[in-house]
Biopython code that builds the backbone (N, CA, C, O; Angstrom):
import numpy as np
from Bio.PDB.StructureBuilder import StructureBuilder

atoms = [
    (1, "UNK", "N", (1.519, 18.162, 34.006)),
    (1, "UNK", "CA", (1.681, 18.406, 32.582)),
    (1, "UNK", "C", (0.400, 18.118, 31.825)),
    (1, "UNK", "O", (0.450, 18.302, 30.609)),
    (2, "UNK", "N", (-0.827, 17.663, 32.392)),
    (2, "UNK", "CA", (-1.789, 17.825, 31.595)),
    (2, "UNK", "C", (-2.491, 16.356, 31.251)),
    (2, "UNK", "O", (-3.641, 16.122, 30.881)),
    (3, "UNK", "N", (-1.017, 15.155, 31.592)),
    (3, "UNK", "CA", (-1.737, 13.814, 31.250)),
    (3, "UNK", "C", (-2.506, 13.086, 32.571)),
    (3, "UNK", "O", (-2.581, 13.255, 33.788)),
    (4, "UNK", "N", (-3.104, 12.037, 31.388)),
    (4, "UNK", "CA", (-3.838, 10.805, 32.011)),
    (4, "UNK", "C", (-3.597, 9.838, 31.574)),
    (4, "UNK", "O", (-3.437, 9.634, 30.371)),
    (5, "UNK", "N", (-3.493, 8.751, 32.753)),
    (5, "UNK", "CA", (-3.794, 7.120, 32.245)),
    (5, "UNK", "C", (-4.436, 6.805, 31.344)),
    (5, "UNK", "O", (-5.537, 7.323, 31.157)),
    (6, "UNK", "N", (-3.997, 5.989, 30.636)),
    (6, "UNK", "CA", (-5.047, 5.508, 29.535)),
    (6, "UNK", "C", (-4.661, 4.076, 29.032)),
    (6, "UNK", "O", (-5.322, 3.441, 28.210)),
    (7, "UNK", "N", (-3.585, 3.679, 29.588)),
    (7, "UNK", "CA", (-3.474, 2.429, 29.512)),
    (7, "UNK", "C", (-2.324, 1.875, 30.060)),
    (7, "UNK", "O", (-1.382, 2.667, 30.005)),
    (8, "UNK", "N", (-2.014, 0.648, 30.643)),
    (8, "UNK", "CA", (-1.133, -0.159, 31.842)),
    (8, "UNK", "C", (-1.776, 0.177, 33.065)),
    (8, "UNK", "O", (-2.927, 0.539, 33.311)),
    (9, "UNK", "N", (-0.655, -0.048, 33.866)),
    (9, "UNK", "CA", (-0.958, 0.061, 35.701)),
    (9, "UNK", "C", (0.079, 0.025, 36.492)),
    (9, "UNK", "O", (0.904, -0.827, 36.162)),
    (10, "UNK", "N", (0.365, 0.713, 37.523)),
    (10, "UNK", "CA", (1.477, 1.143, 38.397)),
    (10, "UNK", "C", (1.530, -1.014, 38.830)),
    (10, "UNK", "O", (2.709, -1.370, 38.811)),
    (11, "UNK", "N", (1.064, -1.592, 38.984)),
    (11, "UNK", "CA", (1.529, -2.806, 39.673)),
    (11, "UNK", "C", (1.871, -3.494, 38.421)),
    (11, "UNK", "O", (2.740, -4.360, 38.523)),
    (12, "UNK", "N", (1.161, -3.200, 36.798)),
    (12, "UNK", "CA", (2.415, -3.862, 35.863)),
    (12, "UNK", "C", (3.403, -3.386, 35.442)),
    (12, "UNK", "O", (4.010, -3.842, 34.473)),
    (13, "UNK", "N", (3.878, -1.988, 36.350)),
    (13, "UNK", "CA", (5.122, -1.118, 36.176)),
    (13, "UNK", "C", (5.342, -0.430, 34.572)),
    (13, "UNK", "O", (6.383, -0.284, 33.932)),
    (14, "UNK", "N", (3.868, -0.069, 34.207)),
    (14, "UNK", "CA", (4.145, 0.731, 33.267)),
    (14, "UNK", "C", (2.861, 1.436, 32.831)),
    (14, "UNK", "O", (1.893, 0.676, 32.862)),
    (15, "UNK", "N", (2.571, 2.763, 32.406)),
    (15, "UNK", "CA", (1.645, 3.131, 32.283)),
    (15, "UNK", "C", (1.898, 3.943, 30.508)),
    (15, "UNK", "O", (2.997, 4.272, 30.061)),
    (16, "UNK", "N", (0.566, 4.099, 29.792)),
    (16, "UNK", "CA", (0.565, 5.029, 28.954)),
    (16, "UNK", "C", (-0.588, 6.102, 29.047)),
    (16, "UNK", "O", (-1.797, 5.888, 29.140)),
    (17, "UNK", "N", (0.159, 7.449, 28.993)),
    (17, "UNK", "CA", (-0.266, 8.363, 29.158)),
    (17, "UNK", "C", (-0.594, 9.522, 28.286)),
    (17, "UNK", "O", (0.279, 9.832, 27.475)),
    (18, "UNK", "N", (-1.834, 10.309, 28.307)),
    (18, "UNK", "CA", (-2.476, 10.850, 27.216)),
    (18, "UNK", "C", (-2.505, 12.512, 27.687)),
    (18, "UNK", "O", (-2.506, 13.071, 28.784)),
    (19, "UNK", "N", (-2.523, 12.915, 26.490)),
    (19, "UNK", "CA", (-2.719, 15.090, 26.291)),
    (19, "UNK", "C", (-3.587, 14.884, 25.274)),
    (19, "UNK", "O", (-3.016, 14.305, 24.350)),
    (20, "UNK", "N", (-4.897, 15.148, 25.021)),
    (20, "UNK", "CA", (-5.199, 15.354, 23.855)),
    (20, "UNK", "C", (-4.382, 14.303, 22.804)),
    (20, "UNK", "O", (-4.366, 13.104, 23.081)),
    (21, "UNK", "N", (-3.828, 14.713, 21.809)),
    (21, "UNK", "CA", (-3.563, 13.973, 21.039)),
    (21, "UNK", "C", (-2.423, 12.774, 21.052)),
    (21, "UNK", "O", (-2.462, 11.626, 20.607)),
    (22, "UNK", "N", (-1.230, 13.628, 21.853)),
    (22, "UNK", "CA", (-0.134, 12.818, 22.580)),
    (22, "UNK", "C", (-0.316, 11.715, 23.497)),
    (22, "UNK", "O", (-1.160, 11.705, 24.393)),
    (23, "UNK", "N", (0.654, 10.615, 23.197)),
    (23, "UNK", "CA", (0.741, 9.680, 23.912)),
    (23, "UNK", "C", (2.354, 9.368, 24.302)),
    (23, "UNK", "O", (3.216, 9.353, 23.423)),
    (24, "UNK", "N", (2.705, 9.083, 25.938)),
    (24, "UNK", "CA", (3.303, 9.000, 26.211)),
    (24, "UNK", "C", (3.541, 7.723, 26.725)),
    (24, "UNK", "O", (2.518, 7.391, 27.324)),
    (25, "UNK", "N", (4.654, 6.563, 26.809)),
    (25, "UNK", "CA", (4.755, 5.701, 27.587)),
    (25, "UNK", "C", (5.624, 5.594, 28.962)),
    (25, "UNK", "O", (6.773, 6.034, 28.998)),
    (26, "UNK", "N", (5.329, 5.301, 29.502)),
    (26, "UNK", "CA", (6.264, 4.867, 31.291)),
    (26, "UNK", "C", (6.527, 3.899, 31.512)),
    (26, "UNK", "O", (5.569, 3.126, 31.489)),
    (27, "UNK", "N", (7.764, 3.332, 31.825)),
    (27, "UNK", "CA", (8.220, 1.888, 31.646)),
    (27, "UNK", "C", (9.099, 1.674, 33.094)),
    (27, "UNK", "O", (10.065, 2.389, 33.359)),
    (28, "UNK", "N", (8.729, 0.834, 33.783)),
    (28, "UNK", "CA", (9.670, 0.894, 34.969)),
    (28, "UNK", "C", (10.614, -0.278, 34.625)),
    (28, "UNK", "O", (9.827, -1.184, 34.351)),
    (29, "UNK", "N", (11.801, -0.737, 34.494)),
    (29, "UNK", "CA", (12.763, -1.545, 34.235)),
    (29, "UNK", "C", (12.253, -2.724, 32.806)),
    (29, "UNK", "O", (12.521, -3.913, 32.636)),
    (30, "UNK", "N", (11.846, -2.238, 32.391)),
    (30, "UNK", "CA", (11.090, -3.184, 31.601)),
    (30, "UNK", "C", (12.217, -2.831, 30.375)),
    (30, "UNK", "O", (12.446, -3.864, 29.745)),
    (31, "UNK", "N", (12.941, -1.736, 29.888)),
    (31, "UNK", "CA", (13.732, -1.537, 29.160)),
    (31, "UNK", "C", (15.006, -0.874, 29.618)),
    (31, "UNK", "O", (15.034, -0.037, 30.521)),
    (32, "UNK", "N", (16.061, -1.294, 28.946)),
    (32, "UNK", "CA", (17.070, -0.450, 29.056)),
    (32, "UNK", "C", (17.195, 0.664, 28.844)),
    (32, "UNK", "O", (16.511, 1.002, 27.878)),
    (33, "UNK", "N", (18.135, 1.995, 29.576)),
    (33, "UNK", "CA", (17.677, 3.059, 28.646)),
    (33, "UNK", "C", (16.490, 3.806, 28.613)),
    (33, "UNK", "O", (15.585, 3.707, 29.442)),
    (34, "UNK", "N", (16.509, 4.700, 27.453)),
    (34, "UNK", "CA", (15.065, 5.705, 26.708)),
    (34, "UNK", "C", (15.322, 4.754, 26.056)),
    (34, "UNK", "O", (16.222, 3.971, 25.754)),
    (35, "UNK", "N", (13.598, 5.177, 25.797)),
    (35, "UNK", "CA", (13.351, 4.371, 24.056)),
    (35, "UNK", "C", (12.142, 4.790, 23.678)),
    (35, "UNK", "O", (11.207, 4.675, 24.469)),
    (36, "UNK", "N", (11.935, 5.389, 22.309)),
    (36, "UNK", "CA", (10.791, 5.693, 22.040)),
    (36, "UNK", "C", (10.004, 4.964, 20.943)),
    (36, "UNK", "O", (10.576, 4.523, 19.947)),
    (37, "UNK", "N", (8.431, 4.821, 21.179)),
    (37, "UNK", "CA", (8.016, 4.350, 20.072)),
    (37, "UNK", "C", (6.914, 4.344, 19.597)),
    (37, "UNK", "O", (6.079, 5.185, 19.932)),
    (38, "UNK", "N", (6.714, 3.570, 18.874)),
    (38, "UNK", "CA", (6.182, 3.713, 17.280)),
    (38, "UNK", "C", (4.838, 2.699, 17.283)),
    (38, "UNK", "O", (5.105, 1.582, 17.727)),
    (39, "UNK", "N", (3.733, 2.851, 16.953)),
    (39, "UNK", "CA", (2.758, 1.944, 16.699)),
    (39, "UNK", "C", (2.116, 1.994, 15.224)),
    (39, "UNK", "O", (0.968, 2.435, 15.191)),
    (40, "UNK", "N", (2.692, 1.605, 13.997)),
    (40, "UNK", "CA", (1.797, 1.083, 13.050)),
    (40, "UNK", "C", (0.359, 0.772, 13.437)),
    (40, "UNK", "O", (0.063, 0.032, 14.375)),
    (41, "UNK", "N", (-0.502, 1.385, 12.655)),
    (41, "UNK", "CA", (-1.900, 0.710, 12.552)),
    (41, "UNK", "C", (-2.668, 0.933, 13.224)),
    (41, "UNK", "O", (-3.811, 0.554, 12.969)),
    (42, "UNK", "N", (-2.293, 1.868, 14.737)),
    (42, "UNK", "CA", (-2.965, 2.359, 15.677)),
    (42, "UNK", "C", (-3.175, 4.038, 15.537)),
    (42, "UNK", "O", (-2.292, 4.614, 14.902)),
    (43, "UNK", "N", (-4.199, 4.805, 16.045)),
    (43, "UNK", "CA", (-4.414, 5.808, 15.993)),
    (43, "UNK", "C", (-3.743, 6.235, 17.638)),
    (43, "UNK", "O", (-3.408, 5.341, 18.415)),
    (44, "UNK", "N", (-3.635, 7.536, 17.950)),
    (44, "UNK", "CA", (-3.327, 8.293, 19.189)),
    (44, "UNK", "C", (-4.513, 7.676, 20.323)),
    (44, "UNK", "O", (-4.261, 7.742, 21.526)),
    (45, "UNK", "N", (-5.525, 7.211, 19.943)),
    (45, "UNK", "CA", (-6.386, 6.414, 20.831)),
    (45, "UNK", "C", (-6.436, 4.416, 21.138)),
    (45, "UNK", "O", (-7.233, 3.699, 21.742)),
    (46, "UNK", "N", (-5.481, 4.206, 20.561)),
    (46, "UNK", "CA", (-4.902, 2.716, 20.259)),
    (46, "UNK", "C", (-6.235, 2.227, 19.295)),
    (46, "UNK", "O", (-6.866, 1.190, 19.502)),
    (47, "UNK", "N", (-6.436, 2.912, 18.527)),
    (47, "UNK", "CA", (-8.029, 2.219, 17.666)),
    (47, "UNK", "C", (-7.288, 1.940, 16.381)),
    (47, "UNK", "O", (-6.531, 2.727, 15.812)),
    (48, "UNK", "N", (-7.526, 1.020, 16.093)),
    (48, "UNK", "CA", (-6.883, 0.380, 14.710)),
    (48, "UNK", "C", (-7.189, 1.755, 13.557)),
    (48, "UNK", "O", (-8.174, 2.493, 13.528)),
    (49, "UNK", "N", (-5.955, 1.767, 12.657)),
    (49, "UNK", "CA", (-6.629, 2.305, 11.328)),
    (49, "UNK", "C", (-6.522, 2.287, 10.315)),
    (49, "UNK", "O", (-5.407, 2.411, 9.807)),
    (50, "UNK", "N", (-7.501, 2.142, 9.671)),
    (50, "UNK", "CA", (-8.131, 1.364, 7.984)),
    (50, "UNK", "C", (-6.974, 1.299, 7.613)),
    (50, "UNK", "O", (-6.564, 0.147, 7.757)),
    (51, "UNK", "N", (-6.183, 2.008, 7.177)),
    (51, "UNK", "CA", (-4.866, 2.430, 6.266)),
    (51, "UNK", "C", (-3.357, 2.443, 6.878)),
    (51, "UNK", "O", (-2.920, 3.523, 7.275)),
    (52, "UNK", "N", (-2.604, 1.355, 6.961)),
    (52, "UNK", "CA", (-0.979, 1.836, 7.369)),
    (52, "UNK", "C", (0.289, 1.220, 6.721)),
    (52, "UNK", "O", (0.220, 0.277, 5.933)),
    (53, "UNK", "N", (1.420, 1.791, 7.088)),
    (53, "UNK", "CA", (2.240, 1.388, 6.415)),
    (53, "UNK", "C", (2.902, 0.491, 7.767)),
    (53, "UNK", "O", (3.192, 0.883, 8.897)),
    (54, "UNK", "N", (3.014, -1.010, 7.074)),
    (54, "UNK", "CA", (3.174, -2.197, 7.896)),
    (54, "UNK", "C", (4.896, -1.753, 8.316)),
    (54, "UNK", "O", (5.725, -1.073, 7.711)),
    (55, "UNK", "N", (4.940, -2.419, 9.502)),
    (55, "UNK", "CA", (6.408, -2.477, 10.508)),
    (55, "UNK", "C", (7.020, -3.122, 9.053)),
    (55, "UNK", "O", (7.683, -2.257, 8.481)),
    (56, "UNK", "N", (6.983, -4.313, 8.354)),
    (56, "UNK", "CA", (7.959, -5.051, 7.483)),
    (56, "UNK", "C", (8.392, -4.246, 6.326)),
    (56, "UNK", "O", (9.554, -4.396, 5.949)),
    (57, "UNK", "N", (7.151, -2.898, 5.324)),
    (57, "UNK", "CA", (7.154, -1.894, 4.542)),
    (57, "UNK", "C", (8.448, -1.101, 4.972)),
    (57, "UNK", "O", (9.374, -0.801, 4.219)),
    (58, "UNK", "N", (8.321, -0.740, 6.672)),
    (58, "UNK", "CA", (9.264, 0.356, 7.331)),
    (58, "UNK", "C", (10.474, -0.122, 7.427)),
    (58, "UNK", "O", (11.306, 0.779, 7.328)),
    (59, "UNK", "N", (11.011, -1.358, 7.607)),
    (59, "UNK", "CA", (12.066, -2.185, 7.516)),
    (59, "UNK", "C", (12.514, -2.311, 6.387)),
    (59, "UNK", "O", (13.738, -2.203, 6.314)),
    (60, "UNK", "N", (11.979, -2.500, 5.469)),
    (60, "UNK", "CA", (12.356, -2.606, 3.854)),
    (60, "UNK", "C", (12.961, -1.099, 3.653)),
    (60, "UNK", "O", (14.132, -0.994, 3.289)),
    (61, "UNK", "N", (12.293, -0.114, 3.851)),
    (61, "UNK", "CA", (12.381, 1.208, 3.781)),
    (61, "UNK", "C", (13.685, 1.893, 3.989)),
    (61, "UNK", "O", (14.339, 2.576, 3.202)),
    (62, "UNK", "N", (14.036, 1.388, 5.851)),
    (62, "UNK", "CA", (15.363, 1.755, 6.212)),
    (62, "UNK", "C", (16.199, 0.899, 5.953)),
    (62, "UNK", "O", (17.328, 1.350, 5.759)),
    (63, "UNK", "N", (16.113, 0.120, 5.895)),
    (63, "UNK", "CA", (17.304, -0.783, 4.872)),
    (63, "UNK", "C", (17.488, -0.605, 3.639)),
    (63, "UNK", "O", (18.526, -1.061, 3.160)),
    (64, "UNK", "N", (16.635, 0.033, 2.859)),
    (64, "UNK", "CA", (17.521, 0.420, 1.638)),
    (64, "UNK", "C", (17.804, 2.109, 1.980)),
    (64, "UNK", "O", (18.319, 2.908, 1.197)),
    (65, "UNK", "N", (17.679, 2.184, 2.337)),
    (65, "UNK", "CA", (18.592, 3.820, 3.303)),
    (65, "UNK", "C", (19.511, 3.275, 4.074)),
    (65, "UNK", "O", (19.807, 3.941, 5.066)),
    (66, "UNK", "N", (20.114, 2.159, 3.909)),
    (66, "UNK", "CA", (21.348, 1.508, 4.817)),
    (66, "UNK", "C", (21.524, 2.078, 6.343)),
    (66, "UNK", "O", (22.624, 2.182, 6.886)),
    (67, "UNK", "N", (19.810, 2.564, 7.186)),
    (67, "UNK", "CA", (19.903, 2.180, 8.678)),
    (67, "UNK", "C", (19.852, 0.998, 9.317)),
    (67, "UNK", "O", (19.082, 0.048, 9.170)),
    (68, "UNK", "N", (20.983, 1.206, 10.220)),
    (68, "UNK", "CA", (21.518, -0.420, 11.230)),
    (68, "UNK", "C", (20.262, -0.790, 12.160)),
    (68, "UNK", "O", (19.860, -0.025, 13.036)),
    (69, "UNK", "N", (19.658, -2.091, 11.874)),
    (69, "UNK", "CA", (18.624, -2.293, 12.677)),
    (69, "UNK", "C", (19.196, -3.406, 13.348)),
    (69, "UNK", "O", (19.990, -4.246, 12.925)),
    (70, "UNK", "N", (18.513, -3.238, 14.781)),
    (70, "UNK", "CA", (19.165, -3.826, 16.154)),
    (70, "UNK", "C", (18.618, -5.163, 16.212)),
    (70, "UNK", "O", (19.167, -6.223, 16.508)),
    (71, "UNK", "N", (16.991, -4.813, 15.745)),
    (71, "UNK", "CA", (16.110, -6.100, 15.463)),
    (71, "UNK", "C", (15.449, -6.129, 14.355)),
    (71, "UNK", "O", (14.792, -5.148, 14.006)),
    (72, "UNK", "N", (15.504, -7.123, 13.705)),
    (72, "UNK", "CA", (14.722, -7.033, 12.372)),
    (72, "UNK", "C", (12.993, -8.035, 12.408)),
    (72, "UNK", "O", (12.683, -8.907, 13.220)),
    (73, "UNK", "N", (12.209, -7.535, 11.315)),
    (73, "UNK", "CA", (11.353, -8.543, 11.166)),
    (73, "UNK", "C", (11.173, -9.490, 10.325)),
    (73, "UNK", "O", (11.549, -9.595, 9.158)),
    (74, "UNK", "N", (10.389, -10.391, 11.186)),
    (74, "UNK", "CA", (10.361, -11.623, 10.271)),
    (74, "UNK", "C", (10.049, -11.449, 8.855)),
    (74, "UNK", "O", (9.234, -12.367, 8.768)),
    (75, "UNK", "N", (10.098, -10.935, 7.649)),
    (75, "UNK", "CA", (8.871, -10.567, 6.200)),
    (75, "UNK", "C", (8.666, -11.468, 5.426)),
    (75, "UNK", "O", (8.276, -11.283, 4.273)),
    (76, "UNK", "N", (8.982, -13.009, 6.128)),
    (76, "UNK", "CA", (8.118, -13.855, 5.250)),
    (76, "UNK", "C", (6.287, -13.992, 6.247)),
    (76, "UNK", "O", (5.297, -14.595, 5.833)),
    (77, "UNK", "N", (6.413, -13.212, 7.565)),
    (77, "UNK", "CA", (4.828, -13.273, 8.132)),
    (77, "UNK", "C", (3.856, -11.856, 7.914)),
    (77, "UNK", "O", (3.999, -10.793, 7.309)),
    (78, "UNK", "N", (3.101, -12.297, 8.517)),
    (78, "UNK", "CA", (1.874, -10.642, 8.429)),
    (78, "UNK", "C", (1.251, -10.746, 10.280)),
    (78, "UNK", "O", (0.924, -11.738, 10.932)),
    (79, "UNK", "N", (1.278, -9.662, 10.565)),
    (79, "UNK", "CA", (0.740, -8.907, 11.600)),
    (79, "UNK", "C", (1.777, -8.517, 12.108)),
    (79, "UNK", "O", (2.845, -8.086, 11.672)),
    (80, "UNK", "N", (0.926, -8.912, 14.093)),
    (80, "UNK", "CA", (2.391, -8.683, 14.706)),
    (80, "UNK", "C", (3.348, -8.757, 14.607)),
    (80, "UNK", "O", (3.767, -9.843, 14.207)),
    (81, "UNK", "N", (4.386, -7.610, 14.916)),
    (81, "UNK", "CA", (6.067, -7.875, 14.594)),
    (81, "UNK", "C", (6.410, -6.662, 14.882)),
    (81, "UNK", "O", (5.668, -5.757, 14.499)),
    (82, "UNK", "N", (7.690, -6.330, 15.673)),
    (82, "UNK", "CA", (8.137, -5.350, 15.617)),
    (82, "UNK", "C", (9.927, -5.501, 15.452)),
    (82, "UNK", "O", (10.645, -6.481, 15.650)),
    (83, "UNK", "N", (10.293, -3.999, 14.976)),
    (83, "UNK", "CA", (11.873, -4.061, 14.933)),
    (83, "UNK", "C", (12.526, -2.874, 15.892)),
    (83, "UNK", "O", (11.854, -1.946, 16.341)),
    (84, "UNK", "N", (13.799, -3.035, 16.106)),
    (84, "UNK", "CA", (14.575, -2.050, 17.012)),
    (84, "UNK", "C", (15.391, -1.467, 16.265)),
    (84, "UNK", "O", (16.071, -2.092, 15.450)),
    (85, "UNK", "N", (15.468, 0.014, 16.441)),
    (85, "UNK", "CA", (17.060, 0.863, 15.549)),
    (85, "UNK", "C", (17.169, 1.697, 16.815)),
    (85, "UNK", "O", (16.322, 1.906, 17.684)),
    (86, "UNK", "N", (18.944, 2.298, 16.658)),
    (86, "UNK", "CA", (19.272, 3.213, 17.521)),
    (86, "UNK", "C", (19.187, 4.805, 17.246)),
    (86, "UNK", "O", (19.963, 5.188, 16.371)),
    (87, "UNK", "N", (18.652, 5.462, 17.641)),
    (87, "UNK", "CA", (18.960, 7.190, 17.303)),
    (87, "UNK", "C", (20.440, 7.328, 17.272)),
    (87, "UNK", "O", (21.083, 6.400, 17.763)),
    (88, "UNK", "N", (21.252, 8.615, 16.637)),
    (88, "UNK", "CA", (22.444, 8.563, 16.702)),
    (88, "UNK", "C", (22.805, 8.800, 18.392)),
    (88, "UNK", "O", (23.936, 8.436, 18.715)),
    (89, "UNK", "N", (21.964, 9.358, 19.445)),
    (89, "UNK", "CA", (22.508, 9.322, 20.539)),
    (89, "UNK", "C", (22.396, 7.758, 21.287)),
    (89, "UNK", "O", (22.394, 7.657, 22.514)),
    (90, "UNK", "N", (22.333, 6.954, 20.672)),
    (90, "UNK", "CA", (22.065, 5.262, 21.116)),
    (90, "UNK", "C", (20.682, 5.236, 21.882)),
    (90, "UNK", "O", (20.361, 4.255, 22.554)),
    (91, "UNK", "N", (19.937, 6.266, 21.765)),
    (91, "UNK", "CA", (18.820, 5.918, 22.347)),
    (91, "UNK", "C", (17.626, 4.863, 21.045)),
    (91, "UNK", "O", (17.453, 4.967, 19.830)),
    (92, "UNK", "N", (17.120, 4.043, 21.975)),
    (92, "UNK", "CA", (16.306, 2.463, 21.420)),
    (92, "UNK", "C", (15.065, 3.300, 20.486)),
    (92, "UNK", "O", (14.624, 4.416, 20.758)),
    (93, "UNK", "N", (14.757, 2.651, 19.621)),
    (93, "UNK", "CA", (13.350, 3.071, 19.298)),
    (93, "UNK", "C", (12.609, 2.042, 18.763)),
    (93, "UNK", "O", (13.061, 1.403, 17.813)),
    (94, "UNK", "N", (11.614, 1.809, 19.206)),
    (94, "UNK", "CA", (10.613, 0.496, 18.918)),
    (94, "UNK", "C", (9.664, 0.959, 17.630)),
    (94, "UNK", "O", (8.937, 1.951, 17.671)),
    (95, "UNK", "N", (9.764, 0.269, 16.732)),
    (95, "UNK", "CA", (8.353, 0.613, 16.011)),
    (95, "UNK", "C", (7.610, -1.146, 16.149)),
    (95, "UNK", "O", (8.093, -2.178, 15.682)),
    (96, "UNK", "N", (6.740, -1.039, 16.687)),
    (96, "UNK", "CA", (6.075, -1.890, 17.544)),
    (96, "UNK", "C", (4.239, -2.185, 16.637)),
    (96, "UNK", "O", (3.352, -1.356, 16.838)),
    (97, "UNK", "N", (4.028, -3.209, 15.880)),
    (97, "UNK", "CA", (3.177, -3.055, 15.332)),
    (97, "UNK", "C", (2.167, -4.824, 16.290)),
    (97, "UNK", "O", (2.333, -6.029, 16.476)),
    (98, "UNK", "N", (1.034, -3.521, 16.612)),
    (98, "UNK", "CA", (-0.057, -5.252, 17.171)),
    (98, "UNK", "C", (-0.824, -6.167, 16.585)),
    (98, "UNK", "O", (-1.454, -7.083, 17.113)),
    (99, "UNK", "N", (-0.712, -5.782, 15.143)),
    (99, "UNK", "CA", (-1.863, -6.355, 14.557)),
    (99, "UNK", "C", (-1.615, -6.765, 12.584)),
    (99, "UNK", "O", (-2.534, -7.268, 11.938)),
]
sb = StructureBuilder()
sb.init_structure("model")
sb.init_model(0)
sb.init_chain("A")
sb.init_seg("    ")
for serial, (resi, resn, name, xyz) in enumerate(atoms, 1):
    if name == "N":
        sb.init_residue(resn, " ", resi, " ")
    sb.init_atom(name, np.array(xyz, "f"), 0.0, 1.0, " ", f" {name:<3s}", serial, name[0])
structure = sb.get_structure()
């Protein structure tokens, strides 16, 4: 299909994988399920960028759109933090912020 490694490793049982602009992740038991996700603050090349709308902004967001979040974040901190919601087919979705 066109990808490459670009970040993990088959012996830490998970790899992320690149097309041009797409990024894909591979997770060997590390999650239940699909699950797709989300990186605040990172570009398609994991390079930080100048401008984003923080994981705690996106939480505030779907909660006043009354979506059920599985995990919430902390919003009395700043950086890292991420939260969990379900798609309506119960599949996981991480919006996963590193920084």
């Amino acid at each position: 299909m066109g990808f490459s490694a670009m970040g993990g490793s088959m012996e830490q049982n998970y790899l992320i994988m690149k097309n041009g602009s797409t990024l894909i992740g591979l997770f060997q038991a590390m999650f239940d399920g699909n699950m797709l996700t989300f990186n605040p603050g990172w570009d398609e090349n994991a390079r930080n960028l100048e401008s984003f709308d923080d994981v705690r902004d996106i939480q505030k967001h779907l909660k006043e759109n009354e979506v059920t979040l599985e995990k919430t974040a902390d919003e009395t901190t700043s950086g890292p933090e991420h939260i969990f919601l379900k798609d309506p087919d119960g599949n996981m979705i991480l919006i996963d912020q590193h920084r």
